[in-house]
N, CA, C and O of each residue as an XYZ file, in Angstrom:
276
protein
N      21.810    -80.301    -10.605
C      21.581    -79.211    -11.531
C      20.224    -78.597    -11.230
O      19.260    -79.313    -10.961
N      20.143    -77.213    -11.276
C      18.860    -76.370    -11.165
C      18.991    -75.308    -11.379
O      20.123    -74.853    -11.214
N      17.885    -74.381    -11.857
C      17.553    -73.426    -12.045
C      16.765    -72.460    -11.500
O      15.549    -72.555    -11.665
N      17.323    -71.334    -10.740
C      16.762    -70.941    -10.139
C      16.319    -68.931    -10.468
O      17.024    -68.062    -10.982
N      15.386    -68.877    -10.094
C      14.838    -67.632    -10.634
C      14.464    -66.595     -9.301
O      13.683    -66.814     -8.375
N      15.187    -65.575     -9.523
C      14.449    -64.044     -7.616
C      14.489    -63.529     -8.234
O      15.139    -63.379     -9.269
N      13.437    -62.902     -7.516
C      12.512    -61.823     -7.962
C      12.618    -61.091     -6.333
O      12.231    -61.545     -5.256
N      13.364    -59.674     -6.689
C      13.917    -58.925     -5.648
C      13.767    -57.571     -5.379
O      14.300    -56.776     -6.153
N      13.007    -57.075     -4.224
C      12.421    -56.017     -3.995
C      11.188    -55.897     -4.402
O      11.083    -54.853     -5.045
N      10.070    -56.549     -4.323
C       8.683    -56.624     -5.553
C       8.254    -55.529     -4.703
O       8.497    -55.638     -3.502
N       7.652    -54.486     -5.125
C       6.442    -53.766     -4.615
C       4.856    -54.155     -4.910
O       4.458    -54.266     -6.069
N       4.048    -54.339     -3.853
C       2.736    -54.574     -4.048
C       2.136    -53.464     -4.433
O       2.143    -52.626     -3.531
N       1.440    -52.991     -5.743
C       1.012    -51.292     -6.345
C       0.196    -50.530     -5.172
O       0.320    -49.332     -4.918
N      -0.733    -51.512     -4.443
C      -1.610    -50.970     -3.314
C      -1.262    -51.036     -1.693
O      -1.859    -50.889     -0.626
N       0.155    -51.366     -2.196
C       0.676    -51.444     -0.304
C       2.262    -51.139     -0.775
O       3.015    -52.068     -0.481
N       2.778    -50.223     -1.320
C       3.856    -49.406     -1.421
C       4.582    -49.587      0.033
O       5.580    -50.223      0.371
N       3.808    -48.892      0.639
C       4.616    -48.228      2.033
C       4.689    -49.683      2.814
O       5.027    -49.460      3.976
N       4.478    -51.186      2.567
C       4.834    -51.924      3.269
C       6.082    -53.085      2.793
O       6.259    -54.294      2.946
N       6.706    -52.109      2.227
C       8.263    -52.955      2.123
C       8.454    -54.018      0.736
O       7.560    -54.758      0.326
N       9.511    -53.926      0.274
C       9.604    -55.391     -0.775
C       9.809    -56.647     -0.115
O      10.289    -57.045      0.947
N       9.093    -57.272     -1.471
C       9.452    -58.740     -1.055
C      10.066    -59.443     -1.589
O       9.891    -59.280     -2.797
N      11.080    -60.569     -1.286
C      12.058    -60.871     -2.249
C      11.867    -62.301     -1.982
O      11.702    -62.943     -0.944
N      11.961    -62.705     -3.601
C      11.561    -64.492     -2.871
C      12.028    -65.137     -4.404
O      11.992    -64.495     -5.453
N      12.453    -66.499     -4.269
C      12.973    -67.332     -5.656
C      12.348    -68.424     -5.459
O      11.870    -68.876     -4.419
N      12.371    -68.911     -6.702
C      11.754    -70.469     -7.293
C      12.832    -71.153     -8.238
O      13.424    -70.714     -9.224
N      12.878    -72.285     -7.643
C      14.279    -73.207     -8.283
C      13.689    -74.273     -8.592
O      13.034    -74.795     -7.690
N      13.714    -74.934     -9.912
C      13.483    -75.942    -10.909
C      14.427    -76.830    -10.683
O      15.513    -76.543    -11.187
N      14.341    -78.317     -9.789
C      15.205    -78.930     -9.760
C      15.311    -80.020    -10.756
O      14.184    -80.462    -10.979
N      16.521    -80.819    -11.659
C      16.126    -81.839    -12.376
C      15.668    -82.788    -12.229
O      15.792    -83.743    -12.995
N      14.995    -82.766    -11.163
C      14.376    -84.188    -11.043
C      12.593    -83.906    -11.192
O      11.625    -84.664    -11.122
N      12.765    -82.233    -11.461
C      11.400    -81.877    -11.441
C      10.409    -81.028    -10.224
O       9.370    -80.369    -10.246
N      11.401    -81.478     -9.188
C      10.900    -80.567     -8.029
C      10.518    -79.218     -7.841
O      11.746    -79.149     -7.783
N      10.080    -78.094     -7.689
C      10.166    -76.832     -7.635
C       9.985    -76.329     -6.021
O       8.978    -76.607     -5.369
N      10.925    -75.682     -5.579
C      10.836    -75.493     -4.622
C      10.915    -73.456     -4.771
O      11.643    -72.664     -5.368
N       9.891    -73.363     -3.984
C      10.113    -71.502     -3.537
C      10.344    -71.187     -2.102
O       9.965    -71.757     -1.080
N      11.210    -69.919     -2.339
C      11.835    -69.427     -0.897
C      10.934    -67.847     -1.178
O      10.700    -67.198     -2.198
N      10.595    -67.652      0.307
C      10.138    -66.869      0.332
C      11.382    -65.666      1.701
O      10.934    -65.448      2.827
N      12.583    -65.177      1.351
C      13.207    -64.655      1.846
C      12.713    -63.295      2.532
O      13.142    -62.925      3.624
N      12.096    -62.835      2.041
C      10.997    -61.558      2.964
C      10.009    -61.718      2.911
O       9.693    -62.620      2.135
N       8.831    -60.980      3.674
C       7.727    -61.366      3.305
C       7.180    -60.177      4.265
O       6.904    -60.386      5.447
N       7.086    -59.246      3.809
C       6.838    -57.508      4.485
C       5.368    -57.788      5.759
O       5.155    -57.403      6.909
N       4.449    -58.859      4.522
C       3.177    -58.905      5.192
C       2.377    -60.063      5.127
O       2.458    -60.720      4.090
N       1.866    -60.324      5.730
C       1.103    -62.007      5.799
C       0.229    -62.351      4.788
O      -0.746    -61.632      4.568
N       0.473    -63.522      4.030
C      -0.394    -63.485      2.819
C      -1.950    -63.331      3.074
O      -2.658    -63.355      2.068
N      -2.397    -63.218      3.973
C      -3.757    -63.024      4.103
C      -4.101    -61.305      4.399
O      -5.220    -60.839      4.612
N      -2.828    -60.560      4.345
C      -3.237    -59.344      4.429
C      -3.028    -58.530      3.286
O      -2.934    -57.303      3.328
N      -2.946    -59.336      2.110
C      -2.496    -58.941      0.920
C      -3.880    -58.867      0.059
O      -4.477    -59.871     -0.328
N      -4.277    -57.598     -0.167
C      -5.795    -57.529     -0.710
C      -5.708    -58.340     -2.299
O      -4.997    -58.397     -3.302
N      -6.715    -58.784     -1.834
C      -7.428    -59.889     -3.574
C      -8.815    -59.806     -4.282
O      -9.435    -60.677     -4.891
N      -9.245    -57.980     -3.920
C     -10.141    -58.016     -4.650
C     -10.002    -57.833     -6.173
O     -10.771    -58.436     -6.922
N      -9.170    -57.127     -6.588
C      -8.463    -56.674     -8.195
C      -7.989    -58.419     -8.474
O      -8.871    -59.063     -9.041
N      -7.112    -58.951     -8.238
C      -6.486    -60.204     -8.405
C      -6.149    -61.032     -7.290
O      -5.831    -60.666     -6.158
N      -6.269    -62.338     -7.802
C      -6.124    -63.545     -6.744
C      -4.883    -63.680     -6.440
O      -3.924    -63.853     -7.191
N      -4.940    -63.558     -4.827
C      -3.482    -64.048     -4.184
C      -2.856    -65.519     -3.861
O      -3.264    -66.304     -3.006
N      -1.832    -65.684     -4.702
C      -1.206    -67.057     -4.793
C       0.585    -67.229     -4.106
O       1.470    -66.406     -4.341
N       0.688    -67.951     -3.616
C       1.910    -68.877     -3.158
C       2.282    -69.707     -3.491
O       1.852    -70.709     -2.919
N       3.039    -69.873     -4.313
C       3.611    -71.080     -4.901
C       3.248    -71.021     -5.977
O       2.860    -69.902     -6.313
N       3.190    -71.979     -6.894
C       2.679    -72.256     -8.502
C       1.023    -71.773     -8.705
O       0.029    -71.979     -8.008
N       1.202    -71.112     -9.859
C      -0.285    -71.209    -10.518
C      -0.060    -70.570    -12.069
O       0.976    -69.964    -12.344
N      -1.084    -70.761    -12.993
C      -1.294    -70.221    -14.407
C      -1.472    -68.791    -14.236
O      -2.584    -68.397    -13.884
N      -0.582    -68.000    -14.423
C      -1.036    -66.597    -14.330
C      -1.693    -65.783    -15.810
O      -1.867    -64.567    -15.883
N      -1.953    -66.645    -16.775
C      -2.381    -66.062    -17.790
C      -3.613    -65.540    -18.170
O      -4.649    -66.203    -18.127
N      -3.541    -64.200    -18.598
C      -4.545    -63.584    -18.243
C      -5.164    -63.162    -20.027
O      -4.342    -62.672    -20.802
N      -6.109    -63.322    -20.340
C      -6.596    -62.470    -21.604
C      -7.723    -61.558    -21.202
O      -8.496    -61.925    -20.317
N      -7.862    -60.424    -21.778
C      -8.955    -59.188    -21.003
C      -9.173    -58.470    -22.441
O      -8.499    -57.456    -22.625
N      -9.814    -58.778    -23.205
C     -10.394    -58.012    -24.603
C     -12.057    -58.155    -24.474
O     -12.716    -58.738    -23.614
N     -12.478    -57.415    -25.636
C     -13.809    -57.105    -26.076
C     -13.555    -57.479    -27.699
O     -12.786    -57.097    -28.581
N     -14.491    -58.307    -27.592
C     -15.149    -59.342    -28.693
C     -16.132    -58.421    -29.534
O     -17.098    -58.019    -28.887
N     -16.067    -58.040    -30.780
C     -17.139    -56.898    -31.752
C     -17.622    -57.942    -31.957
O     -18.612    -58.032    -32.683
């Protein structure tokens, strides 16, 4: 048994013109998570990370961005 989640055609907002990427992550019951990365337009190191950090595989993407009066 697993669960699996794609995410298909992604556009990067600052690299449009270099293709989608389509890739899934499957939750296996034993706990495993495995991701496929089925396209991959451009090499993760050419994927700019000055706005946000570039990740592969698992991470906390939660973000809070307010102003405190």
């Amino acid at each position: 048994t697993a669960f699996t989640v794609e995410w298909s055609k992604v556009i990067l907002q600052d690299k449009q013109d270099a293709g989608p990427f389509t890739f899934q992550a499957t939750l296996h019951k034993n706990g495993n998570i495995v991701f496929v990365y089925a396209v991959m337009p451009l090499l993760v190191e050419d994927i700019e990370d000055k706005a946000h950090p570039v990740k592969v595989g698992l991470s906390d993407a939660y973000i809070m961005d307010r102003t405190v009066f």
